[in-house]
Every structure is written in C-alpha cells, then in structure tokens.
N, C-alpha and C positions, 0 to 999 in steps of 0.2 A: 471461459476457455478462449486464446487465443490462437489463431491458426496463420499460417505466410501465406501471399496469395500474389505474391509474384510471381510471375510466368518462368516457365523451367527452358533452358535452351536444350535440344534433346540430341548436341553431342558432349554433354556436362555428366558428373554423375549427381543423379537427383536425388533430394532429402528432402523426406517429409516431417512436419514440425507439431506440436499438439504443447501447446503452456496453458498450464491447470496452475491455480493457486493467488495467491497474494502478488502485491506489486512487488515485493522484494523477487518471489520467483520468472516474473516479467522479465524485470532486469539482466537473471541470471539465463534468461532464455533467449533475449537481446547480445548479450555475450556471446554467447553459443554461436546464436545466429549467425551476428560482425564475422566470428571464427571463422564458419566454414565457408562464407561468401567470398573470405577475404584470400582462401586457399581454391579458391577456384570452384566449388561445389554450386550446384543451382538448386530453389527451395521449389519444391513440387507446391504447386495449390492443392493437392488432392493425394490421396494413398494410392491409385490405381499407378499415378504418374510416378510415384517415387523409387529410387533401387533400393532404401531404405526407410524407416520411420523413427525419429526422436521424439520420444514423451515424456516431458520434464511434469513430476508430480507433484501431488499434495499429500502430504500425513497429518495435517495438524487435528482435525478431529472426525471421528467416524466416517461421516458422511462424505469429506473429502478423500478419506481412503478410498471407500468404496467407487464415489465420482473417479478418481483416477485408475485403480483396477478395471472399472470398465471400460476405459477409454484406451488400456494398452490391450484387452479383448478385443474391443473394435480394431482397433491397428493392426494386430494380430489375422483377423479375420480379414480384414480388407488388404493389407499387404502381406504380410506375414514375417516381414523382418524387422524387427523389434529393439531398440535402444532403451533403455528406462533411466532416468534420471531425475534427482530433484530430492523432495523430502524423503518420500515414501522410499526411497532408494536405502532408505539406511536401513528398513526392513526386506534385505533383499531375499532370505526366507520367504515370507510372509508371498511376494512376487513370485519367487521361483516355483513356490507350490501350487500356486494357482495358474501358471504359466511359464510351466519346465523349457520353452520353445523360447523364450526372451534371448536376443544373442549378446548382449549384457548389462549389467545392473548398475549405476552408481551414485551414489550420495548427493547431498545440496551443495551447489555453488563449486560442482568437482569437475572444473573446466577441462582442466589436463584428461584425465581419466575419459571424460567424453569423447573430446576429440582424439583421443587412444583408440577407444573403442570402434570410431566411425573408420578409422584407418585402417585398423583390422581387419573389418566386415565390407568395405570402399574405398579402396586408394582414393586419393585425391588427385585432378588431372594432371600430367607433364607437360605445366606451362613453365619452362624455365624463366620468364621473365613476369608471373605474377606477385613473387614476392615485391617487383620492385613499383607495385602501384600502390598508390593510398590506400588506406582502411576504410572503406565507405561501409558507416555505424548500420545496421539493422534496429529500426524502433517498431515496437509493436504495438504505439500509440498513435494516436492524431500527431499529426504534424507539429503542429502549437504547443501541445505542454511533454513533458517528459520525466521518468522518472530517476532520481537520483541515487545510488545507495550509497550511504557513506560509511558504513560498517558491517560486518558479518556477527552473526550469534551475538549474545544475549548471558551475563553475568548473576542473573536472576535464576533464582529456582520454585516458582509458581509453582504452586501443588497443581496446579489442573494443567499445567502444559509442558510441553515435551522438546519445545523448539530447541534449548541448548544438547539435547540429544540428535539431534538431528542437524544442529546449525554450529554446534560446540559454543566455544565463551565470547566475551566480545573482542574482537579481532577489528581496529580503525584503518581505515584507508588515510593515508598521508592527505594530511590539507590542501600541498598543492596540486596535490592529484587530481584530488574534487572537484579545487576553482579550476582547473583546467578544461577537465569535464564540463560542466555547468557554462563557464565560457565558451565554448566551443559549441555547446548545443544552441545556446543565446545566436551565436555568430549563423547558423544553418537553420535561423526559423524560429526557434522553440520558444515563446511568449510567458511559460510557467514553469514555473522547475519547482516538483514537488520531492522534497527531501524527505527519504526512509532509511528506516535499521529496524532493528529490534529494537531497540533502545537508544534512539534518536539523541535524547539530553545525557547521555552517558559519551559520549561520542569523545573519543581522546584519553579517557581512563587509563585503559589498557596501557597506554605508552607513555604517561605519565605527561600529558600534553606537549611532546617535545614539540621540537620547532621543526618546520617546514621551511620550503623557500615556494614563493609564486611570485611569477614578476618583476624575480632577483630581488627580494624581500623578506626576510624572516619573520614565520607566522606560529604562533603558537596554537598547536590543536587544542581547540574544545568548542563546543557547539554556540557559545556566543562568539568568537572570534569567526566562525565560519557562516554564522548571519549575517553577521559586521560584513564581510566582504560581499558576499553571494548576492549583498542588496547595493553593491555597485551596479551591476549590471541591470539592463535595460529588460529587466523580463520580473514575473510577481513568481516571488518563493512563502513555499506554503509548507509548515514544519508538518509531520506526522507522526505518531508511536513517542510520543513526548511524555516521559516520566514525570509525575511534580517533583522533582529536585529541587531543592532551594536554589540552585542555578538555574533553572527557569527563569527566576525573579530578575533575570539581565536581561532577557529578552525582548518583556512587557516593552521598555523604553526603546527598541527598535522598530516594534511594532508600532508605538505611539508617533515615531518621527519620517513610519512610513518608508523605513529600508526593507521589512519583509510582513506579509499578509500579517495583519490585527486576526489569527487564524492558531488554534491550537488544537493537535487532535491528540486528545491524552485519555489515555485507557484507564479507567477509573475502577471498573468492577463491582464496588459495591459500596454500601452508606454504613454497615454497621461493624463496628470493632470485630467484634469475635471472629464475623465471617472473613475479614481481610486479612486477619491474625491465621488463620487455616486455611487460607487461602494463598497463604506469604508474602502478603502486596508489601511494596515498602513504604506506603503512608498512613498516616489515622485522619476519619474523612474529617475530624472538626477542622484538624490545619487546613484541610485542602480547602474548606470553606472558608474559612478565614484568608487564605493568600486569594482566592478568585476576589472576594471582595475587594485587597488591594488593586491585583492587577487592573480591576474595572476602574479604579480611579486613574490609576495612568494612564490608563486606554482605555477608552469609553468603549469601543468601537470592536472589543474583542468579541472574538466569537468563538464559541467553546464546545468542541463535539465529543463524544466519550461515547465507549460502551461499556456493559454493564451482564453480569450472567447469577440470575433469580435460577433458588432450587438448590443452590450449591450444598453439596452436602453438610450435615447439622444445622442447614436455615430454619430459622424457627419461624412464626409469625409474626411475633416480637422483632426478630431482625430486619424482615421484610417491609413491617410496618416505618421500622428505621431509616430502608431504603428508599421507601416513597419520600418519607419526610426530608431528607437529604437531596433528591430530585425537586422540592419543591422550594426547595433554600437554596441548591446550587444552579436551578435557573439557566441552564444548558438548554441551548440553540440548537445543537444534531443530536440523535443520542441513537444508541442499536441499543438489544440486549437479545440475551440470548438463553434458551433452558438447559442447564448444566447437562451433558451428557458425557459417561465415562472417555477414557483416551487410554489405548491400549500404553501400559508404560507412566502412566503417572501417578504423581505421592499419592494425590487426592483419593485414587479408589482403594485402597485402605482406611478412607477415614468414616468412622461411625454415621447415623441418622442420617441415611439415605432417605432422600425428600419424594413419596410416588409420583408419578406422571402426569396424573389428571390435579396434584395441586400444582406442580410446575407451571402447566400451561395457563393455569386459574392465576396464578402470581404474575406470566408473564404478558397476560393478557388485563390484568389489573397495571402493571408497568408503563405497557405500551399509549393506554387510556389517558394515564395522568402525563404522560410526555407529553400526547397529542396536544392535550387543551396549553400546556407551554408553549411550544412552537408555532402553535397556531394564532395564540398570545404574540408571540413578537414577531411573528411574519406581516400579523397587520397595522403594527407598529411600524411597519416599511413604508406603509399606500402613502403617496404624496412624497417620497424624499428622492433622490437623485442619486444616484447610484453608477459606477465604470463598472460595464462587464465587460467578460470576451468572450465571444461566439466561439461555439465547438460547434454548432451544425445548420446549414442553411436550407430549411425546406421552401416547399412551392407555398405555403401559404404560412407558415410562420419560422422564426429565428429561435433556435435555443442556447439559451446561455447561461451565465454563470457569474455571479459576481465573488466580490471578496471573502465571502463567507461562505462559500462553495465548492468542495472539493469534486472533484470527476468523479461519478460512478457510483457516490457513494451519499451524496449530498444532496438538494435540492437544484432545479432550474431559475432562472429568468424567462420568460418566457412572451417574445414579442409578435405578436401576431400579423399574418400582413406581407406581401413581399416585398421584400427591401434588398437594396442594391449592395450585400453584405457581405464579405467572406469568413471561413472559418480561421479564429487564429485574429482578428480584427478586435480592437477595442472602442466599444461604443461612449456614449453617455445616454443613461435612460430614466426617463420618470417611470416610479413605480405608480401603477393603477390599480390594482387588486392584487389579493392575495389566497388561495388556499390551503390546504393540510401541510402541503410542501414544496410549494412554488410559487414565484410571483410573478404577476405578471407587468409588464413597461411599454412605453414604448420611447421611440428615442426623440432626444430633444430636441427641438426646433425643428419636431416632421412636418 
C-alpha cells in the first residue's frame, strides 16, 4: 500500500490517499494525484487531517479484494468520507453492500469519473490563476526510478483472470506520448524507467502500429521501436509483463547492444501442455524453451524472471512433474508462484478436478525448493565479477542496491556493507563478495 505524506496546508481542501495493488494501479494513483495537486487540493498524510479519502483498489484475486475492503473500512472509520476507485470498483455492488456509506464508486484508470466525484463531494479551491502553473508530476516512488505505463487492458482471455473485465481490451498510449513521458522523468532525476501494461509485447496491436511523431519524427508504435528509442536516454529500462511473442525475438539484440536492461519479466504459468491449454496461455512451454536457449546466445547476460501458479484446476501429478522438469531446463533467475485460488468472475471456476489444499501447498512447496537450489546456483556464479548497481537506499552501516537483474520490490539486493559516502539514485561499480538465497553481497571498487 502506498500512502502521500506531504504535508497538507490547512487553508487547502485536503485529500487523503490509500494505492493498493500493482504498479500499473500506482501509475493510475500518480495520475489522480498529479490531478488533484495540479487543481489546487493538498494530500493529507493521514485520515484525521483529510476533508476527504481516495482509495484506489485491488480485485485481481481474493485476498486483494478482501486487503482492499478493509482498507475502505478503515477509511470509513477513521474519516468517514469515502471515494473508492480502481479495480475492485468495477464490482461496485459487491462495495456498496458492505459499505452503503461510500460517497462514490468507480472503475480502473476512470480518471474523469474521479475527479467528478471529488468535485462533487469538494470543490476545488478559487485560485483563478492555478491553472496557469505547471503540472508538478506526483510519484509514489523513490526518486530514481519510475513507473511507466504504456497501455491499458489486456486482449487475452486467461481462464483464471479477470483483468480485461475490469481494465477492458488493450487500449496503446501513442509512442510520442510515452518517449515524452520517460524523457521528461529522465530530465527531473529518474535513473530507471520500468515499462508496464498488461501486455507489454503486445503494445501498438490495437492500432495497427500507426505512426507517432516524437522529436518531429515519425515513429511507428510497437514495443521494439519503443525500446529502440527509450534506450537513448541516459537512464536503464527494464521491460515487464512481457508475452513470448515471437516479437520478443527483436529485443534480445537490444539488450545484447546494451540500449535496454539484458532483463525480462515474462509471466510464464506453467510447463505442461494441457494445463496452459485450460489455462489459455498463448504459448507451448517446448518453444518457450527452445527461444530462451537462443536469446541466451545473443545475450549471455539475460536474466529471466516469471511466475508461475501449481494446483490449477485438472493439474494432475503428471503435469506437476512436467512443471518441475521445465524449471529445471528453463533455468530462470527470479521466479514467484503461486496456489491457484478461485477469482469471483472467472472461466476457470467452472473448470473440472479441483486440486485440495493441502496438495497445493505440498506442490507449491515442492516448487519453491527446486527454484531455490536454481538461484542459489547462479547467485554464486556472481562472487568474484563486477557488476553497476544503483543504490535505492543508504543506511548507517550498509548500502542497498540493485543491479541489472534486479527489479524493485520484487527481486533480489546488492547489498554493500559499511558506510559509504553514497546517495540513492547514484551508480556504483561493485565487486561481488558473496552470495545468498537472494542477494549478494560487493563492495565497491577501488575502496
């Protein structure tokens, strides 16, 4: 959860802020924010301090419903005026009935509608001359990296997920738009621009890649044309939610040449046919093993994160067994996974041989085992090499950081021990020293 913690001026009208969910929901919480900052409103650090509360949510699976239900409870109870926003908005039922007192409800990425809402319930102040200042962005990141989104919803129909109901089909943000963005954050700081969608490698479909201008230049939308450029700039781009598209296959060669992170984070799912077949993934995992092996020859140096969800309804032991085997051939550097658990709204719970509980967790706990001894595997394959991070955080007695194979929040550290004259947002050079489960540890060179 992310919260604003700017100080409120207390002849402003104040808004308090609550971002639950994914970085894409981040993004759409950053907008919001940019929004109401830019029309004069101040962000309460706290619910006592605010005239009202915005709570952008999560619906994508149970537990995030529930995480965001209670978080508009608390709102409720600590202020009592209530905005709801975001995934879970699209079941605005579902909210109403457990919180008839919400003063209104509405869907993901429904900027307009929001700041409707806040209008409504909060004029915004009569400064005749705030329209005429700059838009000073709201990030609800570190300083140094930033997230990007370059498309809404998702053309896919997963049996287990629900996103295009909630985020509708894929919908591209114009190219120059993007490099604008991205330039722009580059220009005010931001050292990493991490690109999101839904469907990242799909990026320009929708619109048939027309052409863009950036620059006074005509640019054709699609995700290798917007790596191409994104790795002019003086800052490291790091893809995310990357489909294996055989248009992937352009990218390897950008990463090799060092215009964007040797870094892919492609949501895999599973190893075994049938289950990806019911599952509606749109690849069969032999290619996916057969194209990692190329890309590794273009790029040594890639580094391949996925998840993965054991249990799925009809897994058998047989598939499971498939899935190990496939983890132990595809050789993946990060990896999550998860125990299948229903998602009010989707195909999947209809679907036969419901997997019980107690072998989920036996499968996912067999999963987790065999990744470890992986990563653990090529973590110590680091000790001795040289390596650029960037510091995200400087404590009193050591540095945490991140190298190329590292996404925020989700990945492993660097981790250099010691105080050092460093700030966050700085790029070192470090010798690695050791290594464990999932971090390593450097220290910098020529200390």
């Amino acid at each position: 959860m992310n919260t604003v913690t700017s100080q409120a001026s207390l002849d402003l009208p104040r808004i308090g802020f609550v971002s639950l969910g994914c970085p894409k929901a981040t993004v759409d919480s950053e907008r919001i924010l940019t929004q109401l900052t830019a029309e004069g409103y101040a962000i309460s650090p706290d619910y006592q301090g605010a005239d009202l509360v915005v709570v952008n949510t999560c619906g994508f699976i149970d537990a995030a419903v529930e995480e965001s239900l209670a978080a508009i409870g608390e709102a409720l109870e600590q202020n009592g005026r209530v905005i709801v926003t975001g995934c879970l908005g699209t079941r605005a039922r579902l909210i109403r009935e457990a919180y008839p007192n919400v003063l209104a409800v509405t869907g993901a990425h429904a900027y307009a509608e929001v700041m409707q809402a806040v209008h409504s319930h909060l004029p915004p102040p009569a400064h005749p001359f705030t329209s005429l200042l700059p838009t000073r962005e709201v990030k609800l990141t570190p300083a140094h990296y930033a997230y990007v989104k370059i498309s809404e919803g998702c053309n896919h129909r997963c049996s287990f997920c629900i996103i295009p109901s909630m985020r509708g089909d894929l919908v591209s943000r114009p190219i120059g738009q993007v490099l604008a963005e991205a330039e722009r954050l580059v220009e005010t700081g931001v050292r990493e621009l991490l690109i999101i969608a839904q469907d990242t490698s799909a990026y320009g479909l929708d619109i048939r890649c027309r052409h863009d201008f950036w620059r006074g230049r005509p640019l054709r939308t699609d995700i290798e044309n917007l790596a191409r450029h994104l790795g002019e700039l003086t800052a490291w781009v790091r893809l995310h939610y990357v489909y294996p598209y055989p248009r992937v296959d352009r990218l390897i060669p950008l990463m090799a040449d060092q215009l964007i992170l040797p870094y892919l984070d492609m949501p895999l799912q599973h190893g075994s046919a049938p289950v990806l077949k019911a599952m509606r993934r749109p690849a069969a995992a032999e290619r996916v093993l057969e194209r990692l092996s190329g890309w590794r020859r273009i790029c040594p140096e890639l580094v391949l994160r996925s998840t993965f969800i054991v249990g799925f309804p009809g897994e058998t032991e047989a598939d499971f067994e498939c899935l190990l085997e496939f983890l132990r051939e595809a050789q993946l550097d990060r990896v999550g996974c998860f125990a299948y658990s229903p998602v009010q709204g989707a195909a999947a719970n209809a679907l036969p041989g419901e997997v019980p509980e107690p072998i989920k967790q036996e499968r996912l706990q067999r999963f987790m085992s065999e990744q470890a001894e992986i990563s653990r595997a090529k973590l110590a394959r680091r000790v001795g090499q040289r390596m650029i991070v960037l510091v995200d955080e400087v404590e009193e007695q050591a540095v945490i950081a991140r190298g190329q194979g590292d996404a925020p929040q989700i990945d492993g550290n660097v981790i250099i021990e010691g105080a050092w004259d460093i700030d966050p947002g700085d790029f070192i050079e470090v010798e690695i020293t050791a290594s464990a489960d999932h971090d390593l540890y450097g220290q910098p060179v020529g200390a």
